[in-house]
N, C-alpha and C positions, 0 to 999 in steps of 0.2 A: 335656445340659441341654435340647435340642433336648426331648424325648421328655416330660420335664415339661412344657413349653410345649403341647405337642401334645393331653396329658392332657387342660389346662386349656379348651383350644378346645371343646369341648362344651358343658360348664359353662356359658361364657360365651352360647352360641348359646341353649343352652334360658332361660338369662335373660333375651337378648333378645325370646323368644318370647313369654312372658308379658307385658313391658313392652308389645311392641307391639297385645299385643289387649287393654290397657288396662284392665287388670282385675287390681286387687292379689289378693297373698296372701289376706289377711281380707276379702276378700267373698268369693272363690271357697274357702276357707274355709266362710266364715258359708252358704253354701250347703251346702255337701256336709253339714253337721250339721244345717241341717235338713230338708235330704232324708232321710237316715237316721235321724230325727226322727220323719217323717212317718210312714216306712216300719215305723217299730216301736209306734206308734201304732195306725195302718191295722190290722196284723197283733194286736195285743191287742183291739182294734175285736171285729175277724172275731172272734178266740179267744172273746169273750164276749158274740156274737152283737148286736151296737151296745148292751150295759148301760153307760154311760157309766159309773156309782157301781163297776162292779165291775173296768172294764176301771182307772177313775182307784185303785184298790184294791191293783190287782194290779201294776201301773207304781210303786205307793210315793210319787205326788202328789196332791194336793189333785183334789179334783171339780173346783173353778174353771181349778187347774193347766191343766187336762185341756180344758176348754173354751175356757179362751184359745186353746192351742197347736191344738185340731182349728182353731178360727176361721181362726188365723194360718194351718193351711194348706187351707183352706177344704172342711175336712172336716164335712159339714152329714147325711148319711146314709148307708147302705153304697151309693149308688147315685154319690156324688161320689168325684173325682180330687183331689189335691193339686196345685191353682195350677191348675185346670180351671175353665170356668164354667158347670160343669154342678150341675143345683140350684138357681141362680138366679132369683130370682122367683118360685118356684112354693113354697106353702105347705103 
């Protein structure tokens, strides 16, 4: 029984891991989805050279779809980053 106990000690370590840098499942979660989010966004972006009508087309969402989610991750022209503040203020 030893050896099952033993299995378990991991387990329990990598859970304390998480607990201690205070950061649940669903936000590190809610993150990783919308980085690959962004990243498959970005990459239809590029593919139809910034046509937002064609890139929101080709994703299978709404044009507005497509405009929220660049906002949300503050995708403003092929010169901006995701969650960067580049592009800011300038028109």
């Amino acid at each position: 029984m030893s050896s099952l106990s033993e299995r378990q000690e991991p387990q329990d370590t990598a859970a304390e891991g998480v607990l201690n840098r205070g950061e649940s499942l669903r936000k590190r979660v809610r993150h990783a989805v919308r980085q690959i989010e962004s990243n498959i966004i970005r990459e239809a972006l590029d593919r139809h050279h910034w046509n937002r009508r064609r890139t929101a087309e080709a994703l299978n969402i709404s044009y507005r779809s497509l405009m929220y989610k660049m906002k949300a991750c503050n995708l403003r022209d092929s010169q901006s980053d995701c969650g960067s503040a580049g592009g800011l203020g300038t028109i």
